[in-house]
PDB file as gemmi writes it, atoms N, CA and C in Angstrom:
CRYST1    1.000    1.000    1.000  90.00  90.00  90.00 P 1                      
ATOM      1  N   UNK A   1      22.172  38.801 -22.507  1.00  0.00           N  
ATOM      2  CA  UNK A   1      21.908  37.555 -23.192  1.00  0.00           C  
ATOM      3  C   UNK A   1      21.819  36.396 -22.192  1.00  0.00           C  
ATOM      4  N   UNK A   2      22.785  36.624 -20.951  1.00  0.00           N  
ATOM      5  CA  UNK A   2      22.654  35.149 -19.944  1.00  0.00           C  
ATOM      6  C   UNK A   2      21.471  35.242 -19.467  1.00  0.00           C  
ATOM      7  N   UNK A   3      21.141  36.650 -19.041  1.00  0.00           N  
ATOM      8  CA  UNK A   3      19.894  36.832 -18.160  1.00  0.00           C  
ATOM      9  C   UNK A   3      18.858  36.347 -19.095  1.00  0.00           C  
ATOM     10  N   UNK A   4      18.810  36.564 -20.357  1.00  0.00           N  
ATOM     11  CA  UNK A   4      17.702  35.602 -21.177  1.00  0.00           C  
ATOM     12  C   UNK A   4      17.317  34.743 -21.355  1.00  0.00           C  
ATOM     13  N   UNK A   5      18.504  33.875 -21.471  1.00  0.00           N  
ATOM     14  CA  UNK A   5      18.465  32.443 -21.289  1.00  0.00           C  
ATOM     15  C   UNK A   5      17.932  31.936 -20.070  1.00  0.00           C  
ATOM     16  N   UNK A   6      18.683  32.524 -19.241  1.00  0.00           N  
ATOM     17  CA  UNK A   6      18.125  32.086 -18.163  1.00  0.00           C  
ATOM     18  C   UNK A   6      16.732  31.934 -17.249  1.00  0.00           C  
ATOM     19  N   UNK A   7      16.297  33.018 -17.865  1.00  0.00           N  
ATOM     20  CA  UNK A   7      14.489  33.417 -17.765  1.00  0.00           C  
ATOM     21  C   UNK A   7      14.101  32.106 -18.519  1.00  0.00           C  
ATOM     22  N   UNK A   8      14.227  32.050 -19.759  1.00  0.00           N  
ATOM     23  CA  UNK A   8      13.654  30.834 -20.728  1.00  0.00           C  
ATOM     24  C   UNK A   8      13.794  29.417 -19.927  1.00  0.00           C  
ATOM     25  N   UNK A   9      15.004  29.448 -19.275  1.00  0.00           N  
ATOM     26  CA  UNK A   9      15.059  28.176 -18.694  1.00  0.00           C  
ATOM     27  C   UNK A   9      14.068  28.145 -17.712  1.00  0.00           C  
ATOM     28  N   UNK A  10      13.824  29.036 -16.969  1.00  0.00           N  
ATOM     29  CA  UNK A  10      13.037  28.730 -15.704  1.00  0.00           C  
ATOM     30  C   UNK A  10      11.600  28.630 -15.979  1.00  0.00           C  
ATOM     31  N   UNK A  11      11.318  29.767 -17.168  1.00  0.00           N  
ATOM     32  CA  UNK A  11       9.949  29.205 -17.379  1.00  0.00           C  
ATOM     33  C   UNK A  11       9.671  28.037 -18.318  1.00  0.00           C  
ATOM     34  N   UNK A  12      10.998  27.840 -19.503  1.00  0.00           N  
ATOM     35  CA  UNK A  12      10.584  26.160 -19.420  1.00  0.00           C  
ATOM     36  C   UNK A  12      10.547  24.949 -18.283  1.00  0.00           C  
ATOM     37  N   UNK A  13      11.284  25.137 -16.981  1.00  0.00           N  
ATOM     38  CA  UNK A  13      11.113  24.363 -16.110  1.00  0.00           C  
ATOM     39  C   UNK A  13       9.667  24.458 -15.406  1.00  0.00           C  
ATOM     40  N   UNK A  14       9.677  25.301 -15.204  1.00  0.00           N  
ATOM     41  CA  UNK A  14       7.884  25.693 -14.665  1.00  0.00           C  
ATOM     42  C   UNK A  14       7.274  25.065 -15.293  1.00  0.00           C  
ATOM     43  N   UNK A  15       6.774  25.082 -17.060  1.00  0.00           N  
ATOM     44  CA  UNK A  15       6.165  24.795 -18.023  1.00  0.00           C  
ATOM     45  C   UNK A  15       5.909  23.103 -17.728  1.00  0.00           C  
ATOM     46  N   UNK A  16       7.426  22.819 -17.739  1.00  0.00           N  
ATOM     47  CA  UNK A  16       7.159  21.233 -18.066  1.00  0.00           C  
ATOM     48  C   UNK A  16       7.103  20.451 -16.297  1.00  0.00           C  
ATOM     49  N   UNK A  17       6.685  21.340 -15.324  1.00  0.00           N  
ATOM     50  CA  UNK A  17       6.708  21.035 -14.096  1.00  0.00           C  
ATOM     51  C   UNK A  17       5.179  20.944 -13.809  1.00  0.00           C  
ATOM     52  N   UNK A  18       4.550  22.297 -14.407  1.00  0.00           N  
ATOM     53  CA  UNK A  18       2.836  21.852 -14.530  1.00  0.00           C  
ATOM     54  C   UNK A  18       2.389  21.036 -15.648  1.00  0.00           C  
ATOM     55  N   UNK A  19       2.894  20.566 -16.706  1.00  0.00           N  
ATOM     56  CA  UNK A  19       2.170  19.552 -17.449  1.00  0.00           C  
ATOM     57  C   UNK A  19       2.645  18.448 -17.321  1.00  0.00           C  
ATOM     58  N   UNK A  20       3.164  17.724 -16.295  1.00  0.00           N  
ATOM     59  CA  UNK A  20       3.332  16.128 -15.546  1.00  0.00           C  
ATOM     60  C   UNK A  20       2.139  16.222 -15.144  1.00  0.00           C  
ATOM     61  N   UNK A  21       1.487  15.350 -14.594  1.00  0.00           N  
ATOM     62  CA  UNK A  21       0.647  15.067 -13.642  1.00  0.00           C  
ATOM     63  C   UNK A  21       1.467  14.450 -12.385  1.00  0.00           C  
ATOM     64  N   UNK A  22       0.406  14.942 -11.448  1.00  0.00           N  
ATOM     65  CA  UNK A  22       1.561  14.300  -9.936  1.00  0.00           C  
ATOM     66  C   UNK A  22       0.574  13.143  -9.494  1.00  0.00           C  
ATOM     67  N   UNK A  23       1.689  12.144  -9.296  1.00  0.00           N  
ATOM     68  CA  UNK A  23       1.630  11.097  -9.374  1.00  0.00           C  
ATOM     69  C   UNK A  23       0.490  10.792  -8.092  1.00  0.00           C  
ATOM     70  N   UNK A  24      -0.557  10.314  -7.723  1.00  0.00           N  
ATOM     71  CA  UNK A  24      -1.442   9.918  -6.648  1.00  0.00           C  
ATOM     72  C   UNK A  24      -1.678   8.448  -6.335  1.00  0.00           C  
ATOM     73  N   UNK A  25      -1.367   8.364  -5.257  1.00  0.00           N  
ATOM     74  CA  UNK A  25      -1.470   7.294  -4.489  1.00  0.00           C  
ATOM     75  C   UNK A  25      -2.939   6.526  -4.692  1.00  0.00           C  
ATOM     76  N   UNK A  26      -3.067   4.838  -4.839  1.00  0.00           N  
ATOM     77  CA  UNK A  26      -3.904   4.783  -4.821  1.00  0.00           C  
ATOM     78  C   UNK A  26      -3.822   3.150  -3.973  1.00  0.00           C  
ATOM     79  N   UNK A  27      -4.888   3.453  -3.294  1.00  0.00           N  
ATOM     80  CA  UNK A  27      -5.022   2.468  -2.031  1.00  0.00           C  
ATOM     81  C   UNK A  27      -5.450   0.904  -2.651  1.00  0.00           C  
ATOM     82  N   UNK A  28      -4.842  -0.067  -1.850  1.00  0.00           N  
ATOM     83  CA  UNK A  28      -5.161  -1.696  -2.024  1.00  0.00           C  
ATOM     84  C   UNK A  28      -6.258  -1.564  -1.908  1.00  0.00           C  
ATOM     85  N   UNK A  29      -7.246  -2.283  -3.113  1.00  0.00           N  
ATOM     86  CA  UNK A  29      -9.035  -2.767  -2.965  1.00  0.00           C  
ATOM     87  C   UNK A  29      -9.228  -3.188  -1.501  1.00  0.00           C  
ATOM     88  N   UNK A  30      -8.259  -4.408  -1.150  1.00  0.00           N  
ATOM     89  CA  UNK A  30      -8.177  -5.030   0.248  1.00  0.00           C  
ATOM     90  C   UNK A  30      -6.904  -5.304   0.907  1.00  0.00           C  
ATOM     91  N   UNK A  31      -7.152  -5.055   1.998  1.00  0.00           N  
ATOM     92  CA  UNK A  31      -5.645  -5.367   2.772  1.00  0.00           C  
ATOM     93  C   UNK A  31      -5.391  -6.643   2.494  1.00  0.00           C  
ATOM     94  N   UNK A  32      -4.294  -6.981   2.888  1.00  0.00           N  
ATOM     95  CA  UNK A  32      -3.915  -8.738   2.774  1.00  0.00           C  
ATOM     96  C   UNK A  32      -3.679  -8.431   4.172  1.00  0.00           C  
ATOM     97  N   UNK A  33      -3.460  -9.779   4.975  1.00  0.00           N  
ATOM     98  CA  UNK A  33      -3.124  -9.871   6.394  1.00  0.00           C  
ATOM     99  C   UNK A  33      -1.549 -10.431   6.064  1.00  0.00           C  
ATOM    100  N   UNK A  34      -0.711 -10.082   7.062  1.00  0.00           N  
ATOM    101  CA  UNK A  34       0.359 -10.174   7.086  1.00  0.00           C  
ATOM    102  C   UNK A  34       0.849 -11.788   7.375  1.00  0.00           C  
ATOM    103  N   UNK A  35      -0.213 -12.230   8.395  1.00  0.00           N  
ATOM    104  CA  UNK A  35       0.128 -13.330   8.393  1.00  0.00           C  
ATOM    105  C   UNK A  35      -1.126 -14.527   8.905  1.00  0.00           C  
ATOM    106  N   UNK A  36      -1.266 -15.254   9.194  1.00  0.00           N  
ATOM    107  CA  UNK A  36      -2.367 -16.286   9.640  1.00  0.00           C  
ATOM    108  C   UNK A  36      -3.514 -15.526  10.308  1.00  0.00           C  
ATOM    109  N   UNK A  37      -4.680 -15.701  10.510  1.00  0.00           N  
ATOM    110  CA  UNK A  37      -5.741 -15.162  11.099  1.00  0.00           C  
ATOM    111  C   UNK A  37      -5.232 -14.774  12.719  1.00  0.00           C  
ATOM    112  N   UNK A  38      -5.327 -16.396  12.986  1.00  0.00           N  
ATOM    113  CA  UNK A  38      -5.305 -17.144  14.298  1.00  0.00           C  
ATOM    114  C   UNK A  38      -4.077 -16.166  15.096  1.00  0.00           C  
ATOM    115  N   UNK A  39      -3.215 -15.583  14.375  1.00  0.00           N  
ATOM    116  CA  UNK A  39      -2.547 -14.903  15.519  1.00  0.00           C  
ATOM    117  C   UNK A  39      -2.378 -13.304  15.705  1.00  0.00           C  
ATOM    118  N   UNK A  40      -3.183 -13.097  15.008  1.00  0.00           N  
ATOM    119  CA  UNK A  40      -3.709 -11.145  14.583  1.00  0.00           C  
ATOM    120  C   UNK A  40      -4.936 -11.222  15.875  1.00  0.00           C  
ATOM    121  N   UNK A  41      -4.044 -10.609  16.910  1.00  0.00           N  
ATOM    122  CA  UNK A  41      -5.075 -10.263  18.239  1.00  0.00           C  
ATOM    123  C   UNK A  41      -6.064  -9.069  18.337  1.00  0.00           C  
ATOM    124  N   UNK A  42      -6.225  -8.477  17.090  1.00  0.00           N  
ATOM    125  CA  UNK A  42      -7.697  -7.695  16.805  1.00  0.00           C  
ATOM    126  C   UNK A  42      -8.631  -8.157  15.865  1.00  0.00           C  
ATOM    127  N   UNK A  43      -8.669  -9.697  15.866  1.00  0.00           N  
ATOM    128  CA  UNK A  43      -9.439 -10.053  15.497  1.00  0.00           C  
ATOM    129  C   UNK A  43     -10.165 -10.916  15.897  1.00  0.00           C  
ATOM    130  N   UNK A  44     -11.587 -11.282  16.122  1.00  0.00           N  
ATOM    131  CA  UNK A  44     -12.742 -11.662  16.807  1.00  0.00           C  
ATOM    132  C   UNK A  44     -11.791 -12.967  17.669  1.00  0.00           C  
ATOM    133  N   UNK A  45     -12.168 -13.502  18.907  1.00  0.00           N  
ATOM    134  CA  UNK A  45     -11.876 -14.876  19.159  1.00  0.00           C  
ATOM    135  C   UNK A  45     -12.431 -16.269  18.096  1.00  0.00           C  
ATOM    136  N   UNK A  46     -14.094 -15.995  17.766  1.00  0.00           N  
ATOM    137  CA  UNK A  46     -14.375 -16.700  17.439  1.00  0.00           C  
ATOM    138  C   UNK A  46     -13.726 -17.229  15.760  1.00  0.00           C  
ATOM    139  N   UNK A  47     -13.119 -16.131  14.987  1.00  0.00           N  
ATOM    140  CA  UNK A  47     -12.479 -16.446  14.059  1.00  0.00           C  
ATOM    141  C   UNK A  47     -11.657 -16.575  13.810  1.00  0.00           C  
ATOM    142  N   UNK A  48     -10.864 -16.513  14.936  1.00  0.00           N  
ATOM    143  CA  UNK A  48      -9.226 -17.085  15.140  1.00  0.00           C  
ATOM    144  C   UNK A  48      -9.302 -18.349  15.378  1.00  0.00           C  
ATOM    145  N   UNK A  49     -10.452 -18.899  16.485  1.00  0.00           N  
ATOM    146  CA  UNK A  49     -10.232 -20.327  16.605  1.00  0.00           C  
ATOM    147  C   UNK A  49     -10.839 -21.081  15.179  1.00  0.00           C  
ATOM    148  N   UNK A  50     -11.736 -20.568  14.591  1.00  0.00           N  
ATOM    149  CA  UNK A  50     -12.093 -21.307  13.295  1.00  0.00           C  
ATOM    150  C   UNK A  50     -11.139 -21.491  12.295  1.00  0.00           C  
ATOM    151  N   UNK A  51     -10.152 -19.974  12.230  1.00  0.00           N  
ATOM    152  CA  UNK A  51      -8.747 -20.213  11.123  1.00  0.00           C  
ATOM    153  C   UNK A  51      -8.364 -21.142  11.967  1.00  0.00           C  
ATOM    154  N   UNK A  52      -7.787 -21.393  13.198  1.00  0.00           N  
ATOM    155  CA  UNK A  52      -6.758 -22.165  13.343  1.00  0.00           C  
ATOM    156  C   UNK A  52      -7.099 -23.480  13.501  1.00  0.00           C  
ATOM    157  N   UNK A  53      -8.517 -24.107  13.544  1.00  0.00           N  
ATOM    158  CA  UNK A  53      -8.741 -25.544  13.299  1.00  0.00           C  
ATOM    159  C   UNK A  53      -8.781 -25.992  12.220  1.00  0.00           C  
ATOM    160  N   UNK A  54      -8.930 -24.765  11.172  1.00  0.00           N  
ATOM    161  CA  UNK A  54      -9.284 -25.045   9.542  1.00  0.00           C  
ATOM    162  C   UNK A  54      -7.830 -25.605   9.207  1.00  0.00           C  
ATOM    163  N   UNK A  55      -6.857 -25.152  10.177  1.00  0.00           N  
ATOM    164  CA  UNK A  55      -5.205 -25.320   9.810  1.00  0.00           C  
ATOM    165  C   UNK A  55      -4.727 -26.345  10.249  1.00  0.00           C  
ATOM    166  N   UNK A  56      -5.691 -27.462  11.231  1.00  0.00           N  
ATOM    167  CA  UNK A  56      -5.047 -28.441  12.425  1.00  0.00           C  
ATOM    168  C   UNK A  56      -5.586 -29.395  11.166  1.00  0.00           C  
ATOM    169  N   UNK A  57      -4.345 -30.412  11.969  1.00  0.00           N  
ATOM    170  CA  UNK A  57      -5.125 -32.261  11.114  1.00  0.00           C  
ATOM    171  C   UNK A  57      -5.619 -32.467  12.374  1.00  0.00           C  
ATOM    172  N   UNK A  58      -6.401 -33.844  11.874  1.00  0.00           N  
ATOM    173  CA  UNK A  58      -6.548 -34.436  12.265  1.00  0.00           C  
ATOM    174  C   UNK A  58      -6.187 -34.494  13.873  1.00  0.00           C  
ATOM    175  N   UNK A  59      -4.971 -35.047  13.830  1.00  0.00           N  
ATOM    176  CA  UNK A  59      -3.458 -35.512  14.711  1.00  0.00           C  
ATOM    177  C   UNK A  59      -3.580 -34.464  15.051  1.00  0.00           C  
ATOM    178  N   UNK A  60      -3.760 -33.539  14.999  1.00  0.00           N  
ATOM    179  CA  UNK A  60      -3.369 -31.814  16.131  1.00  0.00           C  
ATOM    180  C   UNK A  60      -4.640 -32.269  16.758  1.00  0.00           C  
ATOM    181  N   UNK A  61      -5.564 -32.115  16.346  1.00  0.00           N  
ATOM    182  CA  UNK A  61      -6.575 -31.834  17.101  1.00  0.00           C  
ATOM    183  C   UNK A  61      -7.165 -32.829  18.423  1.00  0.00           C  
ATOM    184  N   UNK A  62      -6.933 -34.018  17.861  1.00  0.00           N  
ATOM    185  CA  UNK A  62      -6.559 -35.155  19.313  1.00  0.00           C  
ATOM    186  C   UNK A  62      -5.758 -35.016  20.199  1.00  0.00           C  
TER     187      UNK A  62                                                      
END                                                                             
């Protein structure tokens, strides 16, 4: 009788182990940058200096 049960259990665990679906990863549309353009050094020169004037006043830039 244990040994019966015990069969039942395992193939109800099996059972309800293939009808989950496993869960899949699914990737950001777009990265976000971690932080400001201007200081992510794989990215172009020319668009680091454009983020970082877009970021200056005035007063910085004099």
């Amino acid at each position: 009788m244990r040994r019966w049960l015990s069969f039942l259990l395992v193939v109800w665990l099996v059972a309800c182990s293939a009808a989950t679906p496993a869960p899949t990863a699914t990737p950001s549309p777009t990265p976000t940058p971690s932080g400001p353009l201007y200081l992510d050094p794989h990215q172009p020169v020319e668009a680091r200096v454009e983020d970082l004037l877009s970021r200056m006043t005035l007063e910085e830039k004099i």
